[in-house]
C-alpha positions as CSV (number, residue, x, y, z in Angstrom):
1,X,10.2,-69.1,-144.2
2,X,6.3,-68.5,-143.8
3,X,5.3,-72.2,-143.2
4,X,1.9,-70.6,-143.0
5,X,1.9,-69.6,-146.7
6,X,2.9,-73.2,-148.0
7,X,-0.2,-74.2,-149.6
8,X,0.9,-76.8,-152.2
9,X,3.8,-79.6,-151.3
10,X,7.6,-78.2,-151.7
11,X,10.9,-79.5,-150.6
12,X,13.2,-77.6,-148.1
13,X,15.3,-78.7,-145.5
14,X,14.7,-78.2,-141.7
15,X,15.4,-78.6,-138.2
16,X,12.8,-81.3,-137.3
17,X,12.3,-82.0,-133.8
18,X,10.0,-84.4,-131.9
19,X,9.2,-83.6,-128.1
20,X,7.5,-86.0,-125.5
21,X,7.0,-86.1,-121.7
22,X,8.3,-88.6,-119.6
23,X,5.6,-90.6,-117.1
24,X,3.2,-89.0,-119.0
25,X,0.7,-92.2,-118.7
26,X,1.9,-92.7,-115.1
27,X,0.9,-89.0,-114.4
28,X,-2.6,-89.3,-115.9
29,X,-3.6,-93.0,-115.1
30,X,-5.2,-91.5,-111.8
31,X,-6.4,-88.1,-112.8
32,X,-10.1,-86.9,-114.3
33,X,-9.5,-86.7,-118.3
34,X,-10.3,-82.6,-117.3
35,X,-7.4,-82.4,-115.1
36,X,-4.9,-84.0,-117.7
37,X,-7.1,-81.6,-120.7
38,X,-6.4,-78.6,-118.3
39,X,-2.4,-79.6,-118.0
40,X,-2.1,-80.3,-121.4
41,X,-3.7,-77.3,-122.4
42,X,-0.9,-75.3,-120.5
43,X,2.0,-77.0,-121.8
44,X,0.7,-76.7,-125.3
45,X,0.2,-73.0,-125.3
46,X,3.8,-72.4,-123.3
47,X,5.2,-75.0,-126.1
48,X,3.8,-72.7,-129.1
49,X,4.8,-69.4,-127.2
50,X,8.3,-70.6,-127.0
51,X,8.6,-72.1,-130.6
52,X,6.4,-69.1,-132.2
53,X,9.0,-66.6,-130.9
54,X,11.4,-68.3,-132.3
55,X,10.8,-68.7,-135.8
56,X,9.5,-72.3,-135.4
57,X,6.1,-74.1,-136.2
58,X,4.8,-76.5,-133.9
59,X,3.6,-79.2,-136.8
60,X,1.4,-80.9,-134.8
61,X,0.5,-82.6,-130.9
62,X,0.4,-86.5,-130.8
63,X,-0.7,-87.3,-127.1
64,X,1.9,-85.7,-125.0
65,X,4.7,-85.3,-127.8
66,X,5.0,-82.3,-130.2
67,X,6.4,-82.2,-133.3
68,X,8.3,-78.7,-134.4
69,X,10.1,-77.8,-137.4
70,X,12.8,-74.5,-138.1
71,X,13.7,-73.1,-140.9
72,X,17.4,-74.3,-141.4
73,X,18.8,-70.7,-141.7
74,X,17.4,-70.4,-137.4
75,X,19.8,-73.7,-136.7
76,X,21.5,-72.9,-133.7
77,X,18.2,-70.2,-132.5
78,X,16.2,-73.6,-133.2
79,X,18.6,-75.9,-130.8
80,X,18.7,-73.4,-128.8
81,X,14.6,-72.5,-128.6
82,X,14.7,-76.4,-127.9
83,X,16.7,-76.2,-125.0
84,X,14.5,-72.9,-123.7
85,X,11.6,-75.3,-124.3
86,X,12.9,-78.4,-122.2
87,X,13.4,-76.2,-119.0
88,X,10.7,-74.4,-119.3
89,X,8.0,-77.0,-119.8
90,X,10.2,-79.3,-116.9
91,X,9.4,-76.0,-114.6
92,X,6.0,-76.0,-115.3
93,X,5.5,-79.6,-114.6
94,X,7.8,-78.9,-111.6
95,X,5.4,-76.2,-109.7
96,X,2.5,-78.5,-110.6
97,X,4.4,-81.5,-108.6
98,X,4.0,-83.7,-111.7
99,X,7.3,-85.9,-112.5
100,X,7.5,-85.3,-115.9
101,X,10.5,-84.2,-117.9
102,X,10.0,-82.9,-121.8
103,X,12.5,-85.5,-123.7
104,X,13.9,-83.8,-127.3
105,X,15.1,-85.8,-130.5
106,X,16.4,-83.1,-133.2
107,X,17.6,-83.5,-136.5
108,X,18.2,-81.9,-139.9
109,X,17.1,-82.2,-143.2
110,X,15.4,-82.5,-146.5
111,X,11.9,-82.8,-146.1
112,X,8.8,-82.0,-148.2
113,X,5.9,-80.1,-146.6
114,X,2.6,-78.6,-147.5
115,X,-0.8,-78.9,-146.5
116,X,-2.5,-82.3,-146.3
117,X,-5.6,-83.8,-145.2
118,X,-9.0,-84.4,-146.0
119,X,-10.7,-82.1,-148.8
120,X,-12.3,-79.4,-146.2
121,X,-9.3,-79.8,-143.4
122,X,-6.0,-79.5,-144.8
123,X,-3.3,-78.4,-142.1
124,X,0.3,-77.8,-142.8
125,X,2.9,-81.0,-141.9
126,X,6.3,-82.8,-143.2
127,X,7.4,-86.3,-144.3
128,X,10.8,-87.6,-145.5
129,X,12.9,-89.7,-144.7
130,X,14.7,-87.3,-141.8
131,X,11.1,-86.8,-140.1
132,X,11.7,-90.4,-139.3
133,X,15.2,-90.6,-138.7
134,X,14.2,-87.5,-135.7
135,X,11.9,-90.6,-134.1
136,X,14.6,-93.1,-134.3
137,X,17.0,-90.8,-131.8
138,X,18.3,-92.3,-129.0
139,X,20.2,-91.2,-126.1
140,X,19.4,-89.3,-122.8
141,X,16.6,-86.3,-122.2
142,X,18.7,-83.8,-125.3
143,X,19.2,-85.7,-128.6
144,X,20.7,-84.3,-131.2
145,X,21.7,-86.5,-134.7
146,X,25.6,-86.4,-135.8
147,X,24.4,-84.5,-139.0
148,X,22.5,-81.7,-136.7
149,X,25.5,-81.6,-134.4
150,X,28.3,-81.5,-136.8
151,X,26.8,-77.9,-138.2
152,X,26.4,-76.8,-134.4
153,X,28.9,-74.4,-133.4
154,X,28.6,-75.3,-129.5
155,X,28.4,-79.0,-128.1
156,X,25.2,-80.2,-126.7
Protein backbone atom coordinates (compact mmCIF):
# COMPACT_ATOMS: atom_id res chain seq x y z
CA UNK A 1 0.00 0.00 0.00
CA UNK A 2 1.20 3.59 -1.20
CA UNK A 3 -0.27 5.62 1.68
CA UNK A 4 1.30 8.49 -0.24
CA UNK A 5 -1.14 8.02 -3.24
CA UNK A 6 -4.33 8.06 -0.96
CA UNK A 7 -5.79 11.22 -2.03
CA UNK A 8 -9.50 10.87 -1.24
CA UNK A 9 -10.85 8.95 2.20
CA UNK A 10 -10.87 4.92 1.86
CA UNK A 11 -11.23 2.22 4.39
CA UNK A 12 -8.51 -0.49 5.01
CA UNK A 13 -7.35 -2.06 7.92
CA UNK A 14 -3.90 -1.51 9.58
CA UNK A 15 -1.44 -1.86 12.18
CA UNK A 16 -1.82 1.43 14.05
CA UNK A 17 0.65 2.22 16.64
CA UNK A 18 1.11 5.21 18.92
CA UNK A 19 4.74 5.94 20.37
CA UNK A 20 5.73 8.29 23.33
CA UNK A 21 8.82 8.92 25.49
CA UNK A 22 8.83 8.55 28.96
CA UNK A 23 10.08 11.76 31.26
CA UNK A 24 9.82 13.60 28.30
CA UNK A 25 8.55 16.87 30.34
CA UNK A 26 11.05 16.10 33.16
CA UNK A 27 13.89 15.96 30.44
CA UNK A 28 13.01 19.30 28.92
CA UNK A 29 11.67 21.39 31.93
CA UNK A 30 15.39 22.56 32.32
CA UNK A 31 16.78 22.75 28.82
CA UNK A 32 16.77 25.85 26.02
CA UNK A 33 13.53 25.02 23.71
CA UNK A 34 16.87 24.68 20.92
CA UNK A 35 18.32 21.89 22.90
CA UNK A 36 14.90 19.89 23.19
CA UNK A 37 14.21 21.17 19.03
CA UNK A 38 17.81 19.72 18.34
CA UNK A 39 16.81 16.18 20.27
CA UNK A 40 13.65 15.96 18.92
CA UNK A 41 14.77 16.55 15.60
CA UNK A 42 17.09 13.46 15.95
CA UNK A 43 14.67 11.10 17.21
CA UNK A 44 12.16 12.11 14.56
CA UNK A 45 14.46 11.44 11.62
CA UNK A 46 15.84 7.94 13.20
CA UNK A 47 11.92 7.28 13.99
CA UNK A 48 11.02 7.84 10.11
CA UNK A 49 14.28 5.94 8.87
CA UNK A 50 13.26 2.98 10.85
CA UNK A 51 9.43 3.03 9.98
CA UNK A 52 10.19 4.16 6.09
CA UNK A 53 12.32 0.94 5.70
CA UNK A 54 9.89 -0.84 6.79
CA UNK A 55 6.93 -0.28 4.81
CA UNK A 56 5.33 1.94 7.45
CA UNK A 57 4.12 5.78 7.52
CA UNK A 58 4.79 7.83 10.33
CA UNK A 59 1.09 9.63 10.42
CA UNK A 60 2.03 12.32 12.31
CA UNK A 61 4.34 13.76 15.73
CA UNK A 62 2.20 15.01 18.69
CA UNK A 63 4.88 16.45 21.19
CA UNK A 64 7.13 13.56 21.93
CA UNK A 65 4.70 10.73 20.69
CA UNK A 66 4.41 9.41 16.99
CA UNK A 67 1.81 7.99 15.49
CA UNK A 68 2.63 5.09 12.60
CA UNK A 69 0.50 3.01 10.65
CA UNK A 70 1.46 -0.63 8.43
CA UNK A 71 -0.13 -1.95 5.88
CA UNK A 72 -1.80 -5.22 7.54
CA UNK A 73 -0.13 -7.61 4.95
CA UNK A 74 3.69 -6.22 6.86
CA UNK A 75 1.97 -7.42 10.43
CA UNK A 76 4.64 -9.22 12.01
CA UNK A 77 7.63 -6.76 9.90
CA UNK A 78 5.41 -3.89 11.50
CA UNK A 79 5.70 -5.43 15.31
CA UNK A 80 8.66 -6.18 14.60
CA UNK A 81 9.99 -2.48 13.04
CA UNK A 82 8.28 -1.43 16.34
CA UNK A 83 10.48 -3.30 18.48
CA UNK A 84 13.66 -2.11 16.17
CA UNK A 85 12.26 1.30 16.95
CA UNK A 86 11.99 1.11 20.89
CA UNK A 87 15.72 0.08 21.14
CA UNK A 88 16.97 2.07 18.95
CA UNK A 89 15.42 5.44 19.98
CA UNK A 90 16.06 4.11 24.00
CA UNK A 91 19.96 4.02 22.61
CA UNK A 92 19.90 7.19 21.32
CA UNK A 93 18.46 8.79 24.36
CA UNK A 94 20.98 6.52 26.18
CA UNK A 95 24.37 8.03 24.60
CA UNK A 96 22.78 11.50 25.11
CA UNK A 97 22.35 10.61 29.08
CA UNK A 98 18.68 11.50 28.83
CA UNK A 99 16.22 8.98 30.86
CA UNK A 100 13.84 8.47 28.47
CA UNK A 101 12.46 5.20 27.23
CA UNK A 102 10.13 5.23 23.79
CA UNK A 103 6.66 3.46 25.28
CA UNK A 104 4.59 1.53 22.21
CA UNK A 105 0.74 0.77 22.18
CA UNK A 106 -0.08 -1.35 18.88
CA UNK A 107 -3.11 -2.52 17.47
CA UNK A 108 -5.10 -3.70 14.39
CA UNK A 109 -7.71 -2.65 12.43
CA UNK A 110 -10.36 -1.09 10.22
CA UNK A 111 -9.69 2.39 9.76
CA UNK A 112 -10.48 5.01 7.13
CA UNK A 113 -7.66 7.28 5.94
CA UNK A 114 -7.02 9.99 3.40
CA UNK A 115 -5.91 13.34 3.30
CA UNK A 116 -7.46 15.93 5.53
CA UNK A 117 -6.95 19.47 6.58
CA UNK A 118 -7.49 22.82 5.60
CA UNK A 119 -8.17 23.65 1.84
CA UNK A 120 -4.30 24.46 0.89
CA UNK A 121 -2.70 21.90 3.63
CA UNK A 122 -4.12 18.60 3.46
CA UNK A 123 -1.72 15.76 4.85
CA UNK A 124 -2.46 12.08 4.92
CA UNK A 125 -3.90 10.59 8.58
CA UNK A 126 -6.51 7.87 10.06
CA UNK A 127 -9.62 7.79 12.38
CA UNK A 128 -11.76 4.87 13.47
CA UNK A 129 -12.61 3.53 16.15
CA UNK A 130 -9.17 1.21 16.52
CA UNK A 131 -6.99 4.51 16.16
CA UNK A 132 -8.52 5.11 19.58
CA UNK A 133 -8.65 1.77 21.00
CA UNK A 134 -4.29 2.00 20.14
CA UNK A 135 -4.52 5.08 22.82
CA UNK A 136 -6.44 3.27 25.33
CA UNK A 137 -3.54 0.44 25.66
CA UNK A 138 -2.27 -0.24 28.81
CA UNK A 139 0.46 -2.28 30.18
CA UNK A 140 4.29 -1.96 30.44
CA UNK A 141 6.94 -0.13 27.83
CA UNK A 142 5.58 -3.05 24.62
CA UNK A 143 1.68 -3.06 24.23
CA UNK A 144 0.21 -4.95 22.07
CA UNK A 145 -3.99 -5.47 21.89
CA UNK A 146 -5.38 -9.20 22.20
CA UNK A 147 -6.75 -8.81 18.55
CA UNK A 148 -2.97 -7.66 17.28
CA UNK A 149 -1.54 -10.53 19.35
CA UNK A 150 -3.80 -13.27 18.50
CA UNK A 151 -2.60 -13.00 14.57
CA UNK A 152 1.11 -12.79 15.91
CA UNK A 153 2.98 -15.87 15.30
CA UNK A 154 5.62 -15.14 18.28
CA UNK A 155 4.57 -13.82 21.83
CA UNK A 156 5.53 -10.37 22.74
Amino acid sequence: MDFDTIHSPIGCRLLVAFCDLTNFARLSRDKPSKDIFDIMSRYFELSGDIVEKAGGKIVKFIGDGILIVFPDHLLIEGVNTLKELQQKVSNLFDRESHDCLLRVKAHIGSVTCGRIGTRQDKRFDVFGHHVNQTFLLTGDDFMISKELETLLPFSI
